[in-house]
VOBA-1610 file (N, C-alpha, C; in pm, whole numbers, padded with zeros to 5 digits, always signed):
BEGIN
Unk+11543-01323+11482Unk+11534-01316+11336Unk+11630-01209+11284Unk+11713-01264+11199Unk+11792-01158+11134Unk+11706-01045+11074Unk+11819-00937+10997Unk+11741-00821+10927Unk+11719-00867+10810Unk+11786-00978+10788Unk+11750-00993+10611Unk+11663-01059+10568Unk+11636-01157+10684Unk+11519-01277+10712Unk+11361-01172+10722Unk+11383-01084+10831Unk+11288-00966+10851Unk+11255-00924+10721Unk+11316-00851+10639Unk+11327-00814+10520Unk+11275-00871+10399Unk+11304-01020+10387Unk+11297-01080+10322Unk+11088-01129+10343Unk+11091-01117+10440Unk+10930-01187+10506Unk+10838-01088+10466Unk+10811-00965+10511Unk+10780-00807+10464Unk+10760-00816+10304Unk+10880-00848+10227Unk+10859-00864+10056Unk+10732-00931+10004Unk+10765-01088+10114Unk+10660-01186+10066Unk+10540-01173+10064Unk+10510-01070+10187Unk+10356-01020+10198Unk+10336-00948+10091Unk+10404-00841+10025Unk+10406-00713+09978Unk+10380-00788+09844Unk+10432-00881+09819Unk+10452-00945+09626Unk+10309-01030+09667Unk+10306-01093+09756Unk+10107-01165+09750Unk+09994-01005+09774Unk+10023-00938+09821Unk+09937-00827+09814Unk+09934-00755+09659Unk+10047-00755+09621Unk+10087-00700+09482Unk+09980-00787+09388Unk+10019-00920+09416Unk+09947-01015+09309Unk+09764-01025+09306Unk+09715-01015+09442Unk+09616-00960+09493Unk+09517-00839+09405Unk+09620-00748+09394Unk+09557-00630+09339Unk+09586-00679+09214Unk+09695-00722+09139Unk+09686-00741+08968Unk+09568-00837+08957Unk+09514-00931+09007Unk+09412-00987+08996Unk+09266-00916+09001Unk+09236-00853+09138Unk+09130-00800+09150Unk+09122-00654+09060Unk+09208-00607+09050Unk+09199-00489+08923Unk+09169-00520+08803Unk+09271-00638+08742Unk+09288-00629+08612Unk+09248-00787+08585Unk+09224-00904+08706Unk+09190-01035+08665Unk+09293-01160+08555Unk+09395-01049+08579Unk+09507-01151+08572Unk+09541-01218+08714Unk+09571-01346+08696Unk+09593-01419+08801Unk+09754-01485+08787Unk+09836-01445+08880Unk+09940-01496+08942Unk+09940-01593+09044Unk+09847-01550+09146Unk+09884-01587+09281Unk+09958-01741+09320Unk+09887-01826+09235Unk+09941-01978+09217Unk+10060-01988+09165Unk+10116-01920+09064Unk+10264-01920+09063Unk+10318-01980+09125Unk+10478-02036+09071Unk+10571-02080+09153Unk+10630-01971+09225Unk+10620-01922+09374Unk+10687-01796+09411Unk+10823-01721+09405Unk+10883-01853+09402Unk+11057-01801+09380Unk+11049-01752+09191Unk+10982-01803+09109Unk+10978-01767+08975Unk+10960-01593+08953Unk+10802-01613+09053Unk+10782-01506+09029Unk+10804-01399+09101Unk+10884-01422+09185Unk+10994-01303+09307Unk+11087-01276+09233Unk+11133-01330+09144Unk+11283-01332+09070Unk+11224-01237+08977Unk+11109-01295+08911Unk+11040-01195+08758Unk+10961-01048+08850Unk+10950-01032+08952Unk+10864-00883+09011Unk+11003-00828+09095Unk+11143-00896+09106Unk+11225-00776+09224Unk+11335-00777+08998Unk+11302-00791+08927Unk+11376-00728+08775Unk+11266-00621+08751Unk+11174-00654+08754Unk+11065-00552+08736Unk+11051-00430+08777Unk+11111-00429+08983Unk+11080-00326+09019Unk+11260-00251+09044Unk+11301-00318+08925Unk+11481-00244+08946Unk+11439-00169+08837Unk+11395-00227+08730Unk+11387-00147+08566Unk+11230-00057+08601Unk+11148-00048+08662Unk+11051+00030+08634Unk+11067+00147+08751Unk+11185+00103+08824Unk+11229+00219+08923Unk+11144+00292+09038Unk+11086+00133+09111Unk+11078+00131+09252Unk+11121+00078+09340Unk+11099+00143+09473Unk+11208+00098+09579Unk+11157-00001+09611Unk+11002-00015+09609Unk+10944-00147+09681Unk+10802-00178+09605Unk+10807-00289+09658Unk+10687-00350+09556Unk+10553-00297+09622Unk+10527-00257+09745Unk+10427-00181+09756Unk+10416-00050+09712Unk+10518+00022+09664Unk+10529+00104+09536Unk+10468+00072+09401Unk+10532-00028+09391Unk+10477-00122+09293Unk+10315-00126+09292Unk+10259-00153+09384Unk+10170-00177+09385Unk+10082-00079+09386Unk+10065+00054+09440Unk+10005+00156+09442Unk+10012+00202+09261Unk+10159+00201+09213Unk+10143+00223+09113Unk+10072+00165+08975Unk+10045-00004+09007Unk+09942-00038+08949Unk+09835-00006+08951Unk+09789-00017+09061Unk+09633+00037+09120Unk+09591+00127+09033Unk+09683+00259+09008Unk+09652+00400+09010Unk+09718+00489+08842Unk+09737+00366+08822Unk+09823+00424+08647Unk+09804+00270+08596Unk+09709+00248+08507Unk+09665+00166+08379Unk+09764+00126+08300Unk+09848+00229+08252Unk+09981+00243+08148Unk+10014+00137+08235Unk+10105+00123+08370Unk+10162-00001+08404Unk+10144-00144+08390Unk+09975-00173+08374Unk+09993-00314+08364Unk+10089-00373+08250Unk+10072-00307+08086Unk+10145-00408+08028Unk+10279-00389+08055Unk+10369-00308+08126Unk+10520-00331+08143Unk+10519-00416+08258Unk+10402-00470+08364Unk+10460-00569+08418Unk+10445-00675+08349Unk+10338-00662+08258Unk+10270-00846+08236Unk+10412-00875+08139Unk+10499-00769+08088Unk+10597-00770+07997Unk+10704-00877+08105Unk+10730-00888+08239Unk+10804-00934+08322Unk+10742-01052+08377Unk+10598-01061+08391Unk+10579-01137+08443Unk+10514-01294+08327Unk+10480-01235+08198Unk+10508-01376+08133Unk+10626-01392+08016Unk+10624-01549+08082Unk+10781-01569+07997Unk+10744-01586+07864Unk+10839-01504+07783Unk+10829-01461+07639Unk+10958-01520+07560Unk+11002-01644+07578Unk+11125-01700+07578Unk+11127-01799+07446Unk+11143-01793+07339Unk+11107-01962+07240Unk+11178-01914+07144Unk+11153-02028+07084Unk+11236-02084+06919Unk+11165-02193+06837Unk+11176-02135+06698Unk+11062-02237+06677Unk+11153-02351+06645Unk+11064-02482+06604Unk+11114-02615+06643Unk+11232-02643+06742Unk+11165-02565+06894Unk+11287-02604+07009Unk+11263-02733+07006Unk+11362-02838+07063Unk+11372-02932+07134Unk+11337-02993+06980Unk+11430-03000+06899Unk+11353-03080+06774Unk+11303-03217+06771Unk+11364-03283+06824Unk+11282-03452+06880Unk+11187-03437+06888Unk+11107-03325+06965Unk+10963-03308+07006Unk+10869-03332+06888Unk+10932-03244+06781Unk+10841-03212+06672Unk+10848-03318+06598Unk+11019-03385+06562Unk+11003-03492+06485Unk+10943-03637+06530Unk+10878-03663+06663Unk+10769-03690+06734Unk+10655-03682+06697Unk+10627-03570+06676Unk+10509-03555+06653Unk+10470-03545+06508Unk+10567-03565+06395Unk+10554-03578+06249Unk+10562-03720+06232Unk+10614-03764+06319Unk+10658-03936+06288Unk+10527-04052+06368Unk+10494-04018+06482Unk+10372-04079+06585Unk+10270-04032+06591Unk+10249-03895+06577Unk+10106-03828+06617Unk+10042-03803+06512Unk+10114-03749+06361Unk+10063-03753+06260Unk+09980-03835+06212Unk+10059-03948+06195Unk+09962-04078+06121Unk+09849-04071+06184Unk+09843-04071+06296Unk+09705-04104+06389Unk+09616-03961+06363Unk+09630-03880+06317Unk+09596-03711+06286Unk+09518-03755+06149Unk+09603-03832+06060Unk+09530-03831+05916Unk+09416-03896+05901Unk+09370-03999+06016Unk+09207-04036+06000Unk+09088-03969+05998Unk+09154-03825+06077Unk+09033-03745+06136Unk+09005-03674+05961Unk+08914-03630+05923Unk+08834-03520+05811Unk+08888-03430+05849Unk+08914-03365+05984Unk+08908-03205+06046Unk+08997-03224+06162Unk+09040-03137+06198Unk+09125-03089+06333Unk+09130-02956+06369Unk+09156-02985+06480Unk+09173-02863+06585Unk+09321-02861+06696Unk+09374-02789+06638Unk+09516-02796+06756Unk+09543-02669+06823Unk+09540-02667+06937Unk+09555-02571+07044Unk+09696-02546+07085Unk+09801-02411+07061Unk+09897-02399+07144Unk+09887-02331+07219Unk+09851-02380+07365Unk+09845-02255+07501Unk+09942-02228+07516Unk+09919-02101+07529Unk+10094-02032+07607Unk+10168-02009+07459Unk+10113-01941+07359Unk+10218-01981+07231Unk+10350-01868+07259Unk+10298-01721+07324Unk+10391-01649+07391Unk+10425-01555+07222Unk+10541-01540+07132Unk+10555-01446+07002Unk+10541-01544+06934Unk+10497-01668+06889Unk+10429-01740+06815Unk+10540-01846+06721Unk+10661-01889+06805Unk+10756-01971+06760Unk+10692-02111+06720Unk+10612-02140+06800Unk+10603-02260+06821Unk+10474-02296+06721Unk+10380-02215+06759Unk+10299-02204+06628Unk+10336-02189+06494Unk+10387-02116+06443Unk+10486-02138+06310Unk+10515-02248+06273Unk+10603-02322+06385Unk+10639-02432+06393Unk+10544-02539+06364Unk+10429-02589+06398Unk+10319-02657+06396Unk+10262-02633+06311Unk+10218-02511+06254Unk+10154-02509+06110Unk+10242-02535+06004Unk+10368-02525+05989Unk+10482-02509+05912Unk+10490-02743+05890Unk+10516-02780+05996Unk+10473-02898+06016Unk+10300-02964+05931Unk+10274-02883+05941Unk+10122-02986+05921Unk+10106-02943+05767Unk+10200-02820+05734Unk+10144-02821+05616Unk+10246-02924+05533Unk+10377-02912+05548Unk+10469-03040+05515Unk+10398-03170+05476Unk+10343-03190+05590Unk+10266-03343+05599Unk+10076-03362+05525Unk+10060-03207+05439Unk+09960-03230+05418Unk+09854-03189+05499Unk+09852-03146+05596Unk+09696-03132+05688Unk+09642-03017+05720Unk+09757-02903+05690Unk+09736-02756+05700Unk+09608-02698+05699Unk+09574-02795+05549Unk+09442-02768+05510Unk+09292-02760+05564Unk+09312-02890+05674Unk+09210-02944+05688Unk+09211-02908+05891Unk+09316-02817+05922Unk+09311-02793+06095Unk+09301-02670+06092Unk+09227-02615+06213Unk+09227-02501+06261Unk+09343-02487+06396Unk+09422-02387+06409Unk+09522-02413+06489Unk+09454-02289+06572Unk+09459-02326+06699Unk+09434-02186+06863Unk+09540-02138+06882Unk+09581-02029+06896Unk+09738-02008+06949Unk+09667-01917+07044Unk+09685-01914+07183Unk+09607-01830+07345Unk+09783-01786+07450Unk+09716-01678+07446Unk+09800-01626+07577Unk+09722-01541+07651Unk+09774-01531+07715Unk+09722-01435+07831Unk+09784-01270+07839Unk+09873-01274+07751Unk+09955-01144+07707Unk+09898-01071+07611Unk+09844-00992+07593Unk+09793-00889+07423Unk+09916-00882+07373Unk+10042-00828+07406Unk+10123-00826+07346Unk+10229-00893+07263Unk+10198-01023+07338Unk+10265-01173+07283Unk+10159-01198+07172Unk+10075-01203+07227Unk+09991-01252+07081Unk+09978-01109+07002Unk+09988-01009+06983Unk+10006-00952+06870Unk+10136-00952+06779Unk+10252-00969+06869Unk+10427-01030+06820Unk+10397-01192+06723Unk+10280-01324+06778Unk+10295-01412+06722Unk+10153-01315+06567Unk+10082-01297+06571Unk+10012-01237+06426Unk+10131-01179+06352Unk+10162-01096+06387Unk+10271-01021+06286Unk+10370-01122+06260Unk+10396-01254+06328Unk+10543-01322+06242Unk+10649-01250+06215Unk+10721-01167+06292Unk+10849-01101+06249Unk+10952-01139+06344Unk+11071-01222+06283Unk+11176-01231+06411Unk+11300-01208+06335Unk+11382-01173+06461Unk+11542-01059+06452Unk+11592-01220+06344Unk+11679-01146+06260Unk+11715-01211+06110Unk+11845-01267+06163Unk+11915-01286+06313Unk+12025-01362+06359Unk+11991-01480+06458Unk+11833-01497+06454Unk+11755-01607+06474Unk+11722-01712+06441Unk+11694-01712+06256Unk+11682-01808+06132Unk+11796-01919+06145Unk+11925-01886+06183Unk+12023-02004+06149Unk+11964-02064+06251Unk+11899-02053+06342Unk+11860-02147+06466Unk+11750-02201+06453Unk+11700-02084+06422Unk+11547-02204+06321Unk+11554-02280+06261Unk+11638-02250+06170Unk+11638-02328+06020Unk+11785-02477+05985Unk+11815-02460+06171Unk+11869-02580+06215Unk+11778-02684+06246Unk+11706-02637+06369Unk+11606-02686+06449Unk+11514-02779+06350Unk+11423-02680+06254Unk+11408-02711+06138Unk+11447-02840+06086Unk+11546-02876+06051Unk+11609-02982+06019Unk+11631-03093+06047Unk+11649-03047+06171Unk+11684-03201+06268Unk+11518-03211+06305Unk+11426-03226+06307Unk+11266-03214+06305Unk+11223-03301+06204Unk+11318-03311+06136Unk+11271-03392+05949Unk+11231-03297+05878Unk+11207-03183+05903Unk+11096-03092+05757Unk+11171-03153+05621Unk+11060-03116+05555Unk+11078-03143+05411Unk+11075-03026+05322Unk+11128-02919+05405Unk+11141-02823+05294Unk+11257-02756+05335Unk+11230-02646+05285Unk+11373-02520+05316Unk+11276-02452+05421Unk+11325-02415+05546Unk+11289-02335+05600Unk+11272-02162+05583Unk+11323-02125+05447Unk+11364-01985+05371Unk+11245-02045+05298Unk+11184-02138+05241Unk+11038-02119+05181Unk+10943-02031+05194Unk+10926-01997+05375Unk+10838-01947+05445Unk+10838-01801+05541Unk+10902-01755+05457Unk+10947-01607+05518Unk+11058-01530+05422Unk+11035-01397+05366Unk+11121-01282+05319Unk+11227-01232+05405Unk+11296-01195+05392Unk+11420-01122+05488Unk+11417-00967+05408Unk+11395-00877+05500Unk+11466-00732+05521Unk+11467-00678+05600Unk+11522-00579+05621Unk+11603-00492+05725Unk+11641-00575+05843Unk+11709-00703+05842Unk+11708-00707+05928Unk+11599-00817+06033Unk+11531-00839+05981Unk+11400-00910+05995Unk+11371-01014+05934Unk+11309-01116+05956Unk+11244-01219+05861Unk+11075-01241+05865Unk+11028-01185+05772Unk+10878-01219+05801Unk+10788-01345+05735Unk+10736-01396+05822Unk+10658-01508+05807Unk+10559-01480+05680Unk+10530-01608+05614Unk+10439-01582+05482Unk+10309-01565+05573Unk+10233-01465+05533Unk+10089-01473+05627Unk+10017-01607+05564Unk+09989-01663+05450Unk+09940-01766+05437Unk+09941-01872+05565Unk+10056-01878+05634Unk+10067-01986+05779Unk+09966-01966+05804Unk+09906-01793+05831Unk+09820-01737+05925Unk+09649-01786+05899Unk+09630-01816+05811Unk+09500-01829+05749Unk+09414-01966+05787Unk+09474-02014+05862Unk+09355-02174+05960Unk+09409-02122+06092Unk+09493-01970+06149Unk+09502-01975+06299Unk+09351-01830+06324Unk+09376-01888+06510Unk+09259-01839+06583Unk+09399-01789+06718Unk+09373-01616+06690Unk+09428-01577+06775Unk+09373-01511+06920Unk+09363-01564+07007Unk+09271-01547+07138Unk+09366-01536+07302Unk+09303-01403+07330Unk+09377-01464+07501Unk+09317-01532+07583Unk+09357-01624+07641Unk+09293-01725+07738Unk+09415-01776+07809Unk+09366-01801+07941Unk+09399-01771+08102Unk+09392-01911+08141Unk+09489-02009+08131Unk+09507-02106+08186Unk+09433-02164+08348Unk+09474-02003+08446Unk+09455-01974+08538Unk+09291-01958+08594Unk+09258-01924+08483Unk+09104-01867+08550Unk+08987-01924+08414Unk+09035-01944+08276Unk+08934-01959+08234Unk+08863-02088+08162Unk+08811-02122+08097Unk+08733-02245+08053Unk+08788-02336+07953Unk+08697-02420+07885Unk+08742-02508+07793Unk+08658-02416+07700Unk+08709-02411+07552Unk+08628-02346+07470Unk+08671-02435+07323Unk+08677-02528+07312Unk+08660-02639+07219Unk+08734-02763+07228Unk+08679-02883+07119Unk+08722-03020+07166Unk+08864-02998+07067Unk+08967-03066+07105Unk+09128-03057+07055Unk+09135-03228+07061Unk+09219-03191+06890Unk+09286-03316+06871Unk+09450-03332+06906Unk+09477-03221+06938Unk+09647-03191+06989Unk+09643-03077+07065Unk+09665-03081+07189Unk+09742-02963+07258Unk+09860-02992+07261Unk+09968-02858+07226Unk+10035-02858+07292Unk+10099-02724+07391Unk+10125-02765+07518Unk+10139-02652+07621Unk+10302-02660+07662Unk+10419-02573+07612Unk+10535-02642+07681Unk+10619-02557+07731Unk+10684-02589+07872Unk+10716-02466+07923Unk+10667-02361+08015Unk+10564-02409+08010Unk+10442-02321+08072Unk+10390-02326+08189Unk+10388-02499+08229Unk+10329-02491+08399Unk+10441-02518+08450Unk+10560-02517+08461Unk+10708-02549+08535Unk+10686-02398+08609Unk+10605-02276+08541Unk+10592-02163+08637Unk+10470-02152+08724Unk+10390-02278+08686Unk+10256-02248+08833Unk+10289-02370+08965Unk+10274-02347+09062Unk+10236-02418+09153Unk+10196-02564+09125Unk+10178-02622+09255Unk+10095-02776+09221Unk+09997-02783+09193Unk+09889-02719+09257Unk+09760-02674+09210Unk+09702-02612+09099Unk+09809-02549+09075Unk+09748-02491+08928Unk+09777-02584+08788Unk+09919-02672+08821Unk+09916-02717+08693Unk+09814-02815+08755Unk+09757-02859+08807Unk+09638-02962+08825Unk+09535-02935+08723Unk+09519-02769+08773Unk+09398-02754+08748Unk+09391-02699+08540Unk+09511-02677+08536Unk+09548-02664+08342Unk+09549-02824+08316Unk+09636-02890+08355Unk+09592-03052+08305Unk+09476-03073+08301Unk+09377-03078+08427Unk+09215-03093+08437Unk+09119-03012+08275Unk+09225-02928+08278Unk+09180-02822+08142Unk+09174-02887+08008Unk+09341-02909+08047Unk+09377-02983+07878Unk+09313-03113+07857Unk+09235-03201+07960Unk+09194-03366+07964Unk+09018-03289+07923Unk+08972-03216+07976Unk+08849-03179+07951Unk+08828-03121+07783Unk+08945-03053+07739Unk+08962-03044+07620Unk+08970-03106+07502Unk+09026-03232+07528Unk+09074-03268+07403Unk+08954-03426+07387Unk+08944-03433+07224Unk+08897-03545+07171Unk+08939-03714+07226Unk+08848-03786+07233Unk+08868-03927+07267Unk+09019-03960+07156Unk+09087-04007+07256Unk+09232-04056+07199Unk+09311-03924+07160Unk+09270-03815+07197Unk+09367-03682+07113Unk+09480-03690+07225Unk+09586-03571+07169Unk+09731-03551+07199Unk+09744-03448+07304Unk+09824-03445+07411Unk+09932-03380+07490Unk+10056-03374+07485Unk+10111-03245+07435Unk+10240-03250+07470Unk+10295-03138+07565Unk+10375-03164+07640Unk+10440-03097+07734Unk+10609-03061+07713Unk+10636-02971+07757Unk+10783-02977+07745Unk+10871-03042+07802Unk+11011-03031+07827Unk+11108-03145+07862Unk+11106-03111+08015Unk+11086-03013+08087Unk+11101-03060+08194Unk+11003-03083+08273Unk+10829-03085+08217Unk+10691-03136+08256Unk+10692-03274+08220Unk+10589-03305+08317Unk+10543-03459+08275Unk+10417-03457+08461Unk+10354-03532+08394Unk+10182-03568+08422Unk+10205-03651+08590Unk+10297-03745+08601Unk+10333-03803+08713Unk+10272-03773+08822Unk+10284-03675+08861Unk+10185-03622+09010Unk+10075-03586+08983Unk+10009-03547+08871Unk+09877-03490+08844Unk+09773-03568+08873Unk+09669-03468+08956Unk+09578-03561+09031Unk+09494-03612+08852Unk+09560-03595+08712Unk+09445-03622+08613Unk+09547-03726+08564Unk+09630-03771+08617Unk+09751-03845+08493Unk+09657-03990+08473Unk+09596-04036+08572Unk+09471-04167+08509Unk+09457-04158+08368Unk+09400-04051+08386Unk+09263-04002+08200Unk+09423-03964+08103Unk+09535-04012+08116Unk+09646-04010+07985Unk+09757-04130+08012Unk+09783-04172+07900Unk+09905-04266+07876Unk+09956-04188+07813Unk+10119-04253+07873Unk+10247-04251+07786Unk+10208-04303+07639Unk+10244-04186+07562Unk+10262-04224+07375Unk+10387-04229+07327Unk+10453-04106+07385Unk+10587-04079+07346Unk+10673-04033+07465Unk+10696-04136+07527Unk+10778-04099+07667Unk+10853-03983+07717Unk+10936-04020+07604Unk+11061-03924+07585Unk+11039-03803+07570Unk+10941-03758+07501Unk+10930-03647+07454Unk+10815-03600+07506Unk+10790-03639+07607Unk+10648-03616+07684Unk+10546-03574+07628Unk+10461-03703+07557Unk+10372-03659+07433Unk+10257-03792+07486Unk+10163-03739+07578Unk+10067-03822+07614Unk+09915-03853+07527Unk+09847-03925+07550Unk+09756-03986+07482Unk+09606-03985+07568Unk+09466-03914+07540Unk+09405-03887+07594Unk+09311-04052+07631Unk+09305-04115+07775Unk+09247-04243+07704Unk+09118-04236+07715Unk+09080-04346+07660Unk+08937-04381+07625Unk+08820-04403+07753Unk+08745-04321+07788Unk+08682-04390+07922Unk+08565-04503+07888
//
């Protein structure tokens, strides 16, 4: 065995022992991760927090509190834009809507909303189309700090032309400058968006169903767990949602191997926007 192979083997223990203790300390759960994801997101971690080794790392979690949130800062991806992938959304204004306006009431869940792009996005949407009114939107992470970035609504003001593209090609029917002030530098969201959301952390990984959903959407999000785990978040999102309600996933997820893909049809292929079926 080479030294680097040696080297390299030693890490692997050291980053599952690492993950080990962030769990049993603090009950965040990694371990299911995709490992190369999260070897890549814990050896940036331990260059910028300035250890030699992750069992450094690890003692220093154990033993200083202050550390957890600069790792959970590395270890969840905090990456979006609102109306990414605009097809998605204009998808879901054009197919999922109509079928949305029978219900009296709704409930739409974004797991994983991360600084709250996507949520914006979805309420910003429903109120366009009328329904603002009548849904309660979940936005859950597992980060305190992501979800306190998506409450406050504030993003860097060389962001908006990308929004307020995205925006566009989506169909909105408004100005995307409707819904947010600009200063210093900043653009802040009208808090009115804020007033039908439910801001909560919840753990894909470890925790429950905590109401029936007429739309999830999760995207982006299990391309970083294992096989098993996105099993067991699909198993989540199918236990979740209302007879005939919505899944959407991002562009590079899709249900195919999931021991739950039975309990969903294809709605919107393309845009990987499944349909909960009827048992």
């Amino acid at each position: 065995m080479s030294e680097a192979t040696a080297v390299e083997k030693v890490e692997d223990i050291e980053i599952r022992l690492l993950l080990e203790a962030l769990f049993l300390k603090y009950h965040y759960d990694f371990r299911n991760y995709a490992m190369a994801s999260i070897k890549r997101r814990l050896k940036k971690a331990r260059e910028q927090l300035g250890f030699d080794t992750f069992s450094a790392m690890q003692e220093g979690l154990l033993h200083d509190q202050a550390m957890l949130p600069q790792l959970l800062r590395f270890l969840t991806v905090q990456v979006s834009e609102m109306f990414r992938d605009p097809s998605y959304f204009q998808a879901i204004r054009e197919k999922v809507v109509p079928h949305l306006r029978t219900y009296p009431s709704l409930k739409v869940w974004i797991a994983g909303c991360s600084s709250g792009e996507e949520l914006y996005s979805l309420v910003i949407l429903f109120r366009e189309e009328g329904l603002e009114d009548r849904t309660i939107f979940y936005a859950t992470d597992i980060s305190h700090e992501a979800l306190e970035a998506a409450e406050a609504g504030v993003y860097a003001l060389d962001r908006i032309q990308l929004f307020t593209e995205n925006h566009r090609k989506s169909g909105g029917k408004s100005s995307l400058s409707d819904y947010y002030q600009a200063a210093y530098g900043k653009a802040l969201f009208d808090k009115t968006l804020r007033r039908h959301v439910v801001f909560s952390d919840h753990s894909l990984v470890t925790d429950a169903v905590f109401a029936e959903m007429h739309l999830i959407s999760c995207r982006n999000v299990m391309i970083y767990f294992d096989r098993a785990l996105q099993d067991r978040a699909v198993g989540l999102f199918k236990d979740s949602l209302a007879r005939k309600g919505f899944l959407g996933l991002g562009a590079k997820e899709n249900l195919r191997f999931s021991l739950h893909a039975d309990a969903f049809t294809d709605f919107v292929r393309e845009e990987k926007i499944y349909q909960r079926r009827v048992e």
